[in-house]
N, C-alpha and C positions, 0 to 999 in steps of 0.2 A: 263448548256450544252444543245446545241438544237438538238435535235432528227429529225434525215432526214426523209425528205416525204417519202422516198422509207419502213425507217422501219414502220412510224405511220400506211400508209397504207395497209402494213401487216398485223401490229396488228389486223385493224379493220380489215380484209378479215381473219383471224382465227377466231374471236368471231362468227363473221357472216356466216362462213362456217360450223362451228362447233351447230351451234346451227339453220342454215337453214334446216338440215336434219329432221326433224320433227314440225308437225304443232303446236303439244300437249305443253300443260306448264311441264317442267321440274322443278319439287321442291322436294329436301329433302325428303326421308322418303315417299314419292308418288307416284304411279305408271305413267309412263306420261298420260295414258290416265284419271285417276280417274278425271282431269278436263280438260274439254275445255271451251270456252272460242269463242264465235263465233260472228263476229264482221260483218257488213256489208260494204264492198269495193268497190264495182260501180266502175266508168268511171272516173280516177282523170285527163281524157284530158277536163274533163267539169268543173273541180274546180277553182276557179279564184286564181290567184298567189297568191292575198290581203289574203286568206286563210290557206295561208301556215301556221304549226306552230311556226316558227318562227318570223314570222311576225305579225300575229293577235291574238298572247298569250304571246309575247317577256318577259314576266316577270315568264314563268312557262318554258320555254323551251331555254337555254342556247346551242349555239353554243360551242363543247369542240374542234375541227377538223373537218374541211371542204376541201376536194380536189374533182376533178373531178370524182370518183367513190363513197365515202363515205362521210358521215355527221355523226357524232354522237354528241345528245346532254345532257345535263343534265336537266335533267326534274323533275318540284320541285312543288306540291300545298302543302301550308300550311292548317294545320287544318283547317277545316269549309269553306276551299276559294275554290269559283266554276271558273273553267279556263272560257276564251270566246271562243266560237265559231271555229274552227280549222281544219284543215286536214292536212294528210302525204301524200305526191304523191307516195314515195315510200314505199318497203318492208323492214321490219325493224325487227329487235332484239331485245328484250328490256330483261335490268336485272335488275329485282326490286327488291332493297335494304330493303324497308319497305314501308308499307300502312295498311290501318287500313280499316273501310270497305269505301265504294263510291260507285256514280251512276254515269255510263256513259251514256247521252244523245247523242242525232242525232241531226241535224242542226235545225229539229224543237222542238227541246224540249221533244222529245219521248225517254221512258228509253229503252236505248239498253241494256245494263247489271246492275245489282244489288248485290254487293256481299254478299246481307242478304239473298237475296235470294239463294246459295249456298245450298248443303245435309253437307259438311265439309268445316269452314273454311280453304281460303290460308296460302299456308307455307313461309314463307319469308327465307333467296330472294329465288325467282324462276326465272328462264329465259322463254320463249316465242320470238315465232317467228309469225308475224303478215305480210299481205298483205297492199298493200296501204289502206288508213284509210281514208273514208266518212266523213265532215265535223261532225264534234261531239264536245263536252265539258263536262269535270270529274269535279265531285264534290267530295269534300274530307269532309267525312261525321266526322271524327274524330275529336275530341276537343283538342287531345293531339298529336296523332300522327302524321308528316311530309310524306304526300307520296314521297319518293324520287325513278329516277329510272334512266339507261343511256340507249338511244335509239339508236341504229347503224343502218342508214338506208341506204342501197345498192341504188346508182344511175342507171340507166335503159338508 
C-alpha cells in the first residue's frame, strides 16, 4: 500500500517540528544541555550543488523521501570508512541509531569534532537538531560498529 504525499509530509514536519525546538542533543538518561555539539554553518548560497550530500557521498547518504519541503535520508559509514567531502544546505534533524566514536572534518581536513575528545561518552540514539552544515567529512573511527542515522532536512 502507498502512503500519500500529504501523510509522508506530515510525518516528517512532526519529527522535525518536534525536535526543531531546541539546539541541544536530546539522549536518554541526559540532560539536553550536558552536550552540545557546535558545528560550523557559513553561507550554503556559496556551496556548489556538486557538494550536496547526496551527490558527493551517494554511497553514505540514501534518499528515503523527497518533496518540495522535506528530504530525509538514511545515512550509513561503515566501520573504519571516511565519507568524502559534503555539505547540507539545509536545517536538519538527525536521529542517531548507533555510532561508535568519529572525527568530523571541514573541507580542509580540520577536526571540527572528536568524540574522544568528550568529559562523557554519547548515549545512543539521541536526536539533535543542526543548522545548514559546511562542507565537511566523518570518519567512523570504529572497527565494529556501523554509524547509522536518519536526517530530515527542512527545505528553505
Amino acid at each position: 500500500m502507498k502512503k500519500s504525499k500529504w501523510s509522508i509530509t506530515c510525518i516528517a514536519l512532526i519529527i522535525f517540528s518536534s525536535l526543531v525546538s531546541t539546539s541541544a542533543i536530546s539522549q536518554a538518561g541526559q540532560e539536553p544541555d550536558a552536550q552540545k555539539i557546535a558545528y560550523y554553518s557559513g553561507n550554503h548560497a556559496e556551496w556548489a550543488e556538486s557538494g550536496d550530500a547526496v551527490t558527493a557521498a551517494p554511497n553514505n547518504h540514501k534518499i528515503l523521501l523527497e518533496n518540495d519541503q522535506f528530504r530525509m535520508l538514511e545515512v550509513t559509514l561503515l566501520p573504519g570508512q571516511k565519507e568524502p567531502v559534503h555539505h547540507h544546505r539545509w536545517p536538519s534533524v538527525l536521529y542517531i541509531l548507533a555510532a561508535g566514536d568519529f572525527i568530523d572534518y571541514d573541507g580542509e581536513g580540520k577536526v571540527i569534532f572528536d568524540t574522544r575528545t568528550l568529559k562523557t561518552p554519547l548515549v545512543f540514539p539521541m536526536a539533535m537538531y543542526k543548522e545548514p552544515g559546511a562542507p565537511h567529512a566523518v570518519e567512523n573511527l570504529s572497527k565494529t560498529i556501523t554509524i547509522k542515522f536518519i536526517r530530515v532536512e527542512k527545505k528553505q
